[in-house]
Each structure stands twice: as structure tokens, then as C-alpha cells.
C-alpha positions as CSV (number, residue, x, y, z in Angstrom):
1,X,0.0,0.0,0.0
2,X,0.9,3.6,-0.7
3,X,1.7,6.1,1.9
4,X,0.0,9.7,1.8
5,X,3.7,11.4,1.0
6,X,4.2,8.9,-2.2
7,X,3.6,10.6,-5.2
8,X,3.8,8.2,-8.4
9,X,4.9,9.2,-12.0
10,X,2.5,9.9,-14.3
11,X,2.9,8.2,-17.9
12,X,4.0,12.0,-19.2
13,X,6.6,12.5,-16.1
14,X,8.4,8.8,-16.6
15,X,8.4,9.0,-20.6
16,X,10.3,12.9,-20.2
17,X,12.3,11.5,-18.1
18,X,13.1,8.5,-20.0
19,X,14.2,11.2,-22.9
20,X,16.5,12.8,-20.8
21,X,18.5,9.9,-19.5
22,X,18.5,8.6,-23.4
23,X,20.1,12.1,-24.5
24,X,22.5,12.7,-21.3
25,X,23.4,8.5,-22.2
26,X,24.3,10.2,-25.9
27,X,25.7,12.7,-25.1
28,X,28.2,11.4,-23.0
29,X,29.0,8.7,-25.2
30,X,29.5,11.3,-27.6
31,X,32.1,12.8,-25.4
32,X,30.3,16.2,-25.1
33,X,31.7,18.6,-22.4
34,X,30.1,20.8,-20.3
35,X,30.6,23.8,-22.3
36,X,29.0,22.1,-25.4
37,X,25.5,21.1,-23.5
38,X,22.5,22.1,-24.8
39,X,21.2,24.4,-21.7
40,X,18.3,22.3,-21.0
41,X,20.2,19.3,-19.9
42,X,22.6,21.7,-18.0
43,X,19.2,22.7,-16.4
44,X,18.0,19.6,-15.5
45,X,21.6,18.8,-13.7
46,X,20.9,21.8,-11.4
47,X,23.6,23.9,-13.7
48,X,25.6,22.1,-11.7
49,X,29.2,21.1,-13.5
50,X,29.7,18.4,-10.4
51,X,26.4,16.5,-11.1
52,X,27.4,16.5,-14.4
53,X,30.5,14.9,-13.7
54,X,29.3,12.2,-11.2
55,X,26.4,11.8,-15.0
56,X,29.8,11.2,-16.9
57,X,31.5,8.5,-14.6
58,X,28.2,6.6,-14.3
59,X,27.3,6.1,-17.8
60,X,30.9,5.3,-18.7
61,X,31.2,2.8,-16.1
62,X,27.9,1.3,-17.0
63,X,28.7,1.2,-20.5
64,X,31.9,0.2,-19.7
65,X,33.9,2.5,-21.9
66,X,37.3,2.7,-22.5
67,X,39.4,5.3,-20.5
68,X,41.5,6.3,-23.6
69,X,39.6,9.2,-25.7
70,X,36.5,9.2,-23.4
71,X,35.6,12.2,-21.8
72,X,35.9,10.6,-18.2
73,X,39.8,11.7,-18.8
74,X,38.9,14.9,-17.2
75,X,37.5,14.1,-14.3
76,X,39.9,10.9,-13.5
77,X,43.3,11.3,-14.9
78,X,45.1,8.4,-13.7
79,X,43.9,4.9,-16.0
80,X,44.3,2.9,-13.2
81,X,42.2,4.8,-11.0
82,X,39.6,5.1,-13.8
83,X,39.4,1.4,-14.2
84,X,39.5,0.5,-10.6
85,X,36.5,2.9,-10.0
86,X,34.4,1.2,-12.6
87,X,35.3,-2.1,-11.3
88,X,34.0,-1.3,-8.4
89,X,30.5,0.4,-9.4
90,X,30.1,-2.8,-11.7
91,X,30.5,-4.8,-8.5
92,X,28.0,-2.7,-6.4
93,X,25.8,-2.9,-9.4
94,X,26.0,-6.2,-10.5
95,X,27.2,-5.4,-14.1
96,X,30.4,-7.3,-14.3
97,X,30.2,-9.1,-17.5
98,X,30.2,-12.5,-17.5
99,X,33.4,-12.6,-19.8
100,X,35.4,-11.2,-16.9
101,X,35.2,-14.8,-15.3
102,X,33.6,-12.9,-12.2
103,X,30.1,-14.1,-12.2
């Protein structure tokens, strides 16, 4: 049951949102900096240059993306941290692949 402070999504709410995590998800694949956001995602991370950095390490853990050319090189600068760090958020998360001999 429901308590009187929960407040679901509507179908309009979770489908915006949907869109934004698809574009953020592009454009960090797309190695976009801050500087080159459109100013509608920069509003929806608060205009915050932090929040958008913590938006970069997650996607390119999860996506598990290489640390050469990817634009988590300015926020991490040492590989070996870089990789360690996702190794660890794919443990907490359960996305080690298989292929790793892990799981």
C-alpha cells in the first residue's frame, strides 16, 4: 500500500524522463563537455558542473567505456584509478560481465 507522501509518475513524467536519461546517455558517449551542452540538460543537472561529472562516470562505467579518448579523462586522470573505479560500481551494481570470469 501507498503512503499519503508517495507521489507516483504519471505516464508524461516517466516518458520525459526516459528522454533525458536517453540524451544525457548520448551525449556522454558522444564525449560532449560541459561547455558544449545544450542548456536544458545543463538545467535539469541543477547547472551544476559536479552533477554533471558524477552523470559522466556513471554512464561510462555502465557502459563500460574505455578510459582512452573518453571524456571521463577529465575528471579521472590516472587509468588505473579510472578502471578500478568502474570495477568497483560494476560490483556494487551487478554489471560485471560475465566474460570477466567474475560471475
Amino acid at each position: 500500500m501507498l503512503d499519503d507522501n508517495h507521489v507516483p509518475f504519471n505516464d508524461g513524467d516517466f516518458l520525459r524522463l526516459l528522454c533525458q536519461m536517453e540524451q544525457l546517455d548520448k551525449l556522454v558517449l558522444s564525449n560532449t563537455s560541459w561547455d558544449q551542452l545544450p542548456a536544458a540538460v545543463k538545467q535539469a543537472l541543477g547547472n551544476s558542473r559536479s552533477e554533471y561529472g558524477k552523470a559522466v562516470l556513471d554512464r561510462c562505467y555502465r557502459y563500460q567505456v574505455r578510459w582512452a579518448g573518453c571524456i571521463a579523462q577529465e575528471i579521472i586522470k590516472d587509468e588505473k584509478m579510472y578502471y578500478s573505479d568502474m570495477l568497483a560500481f560494476l560490483r556494487k551494481h551487478l554489471l560485471v560481465r560475465s566474460a570477466l570470469g567474475i560471475i
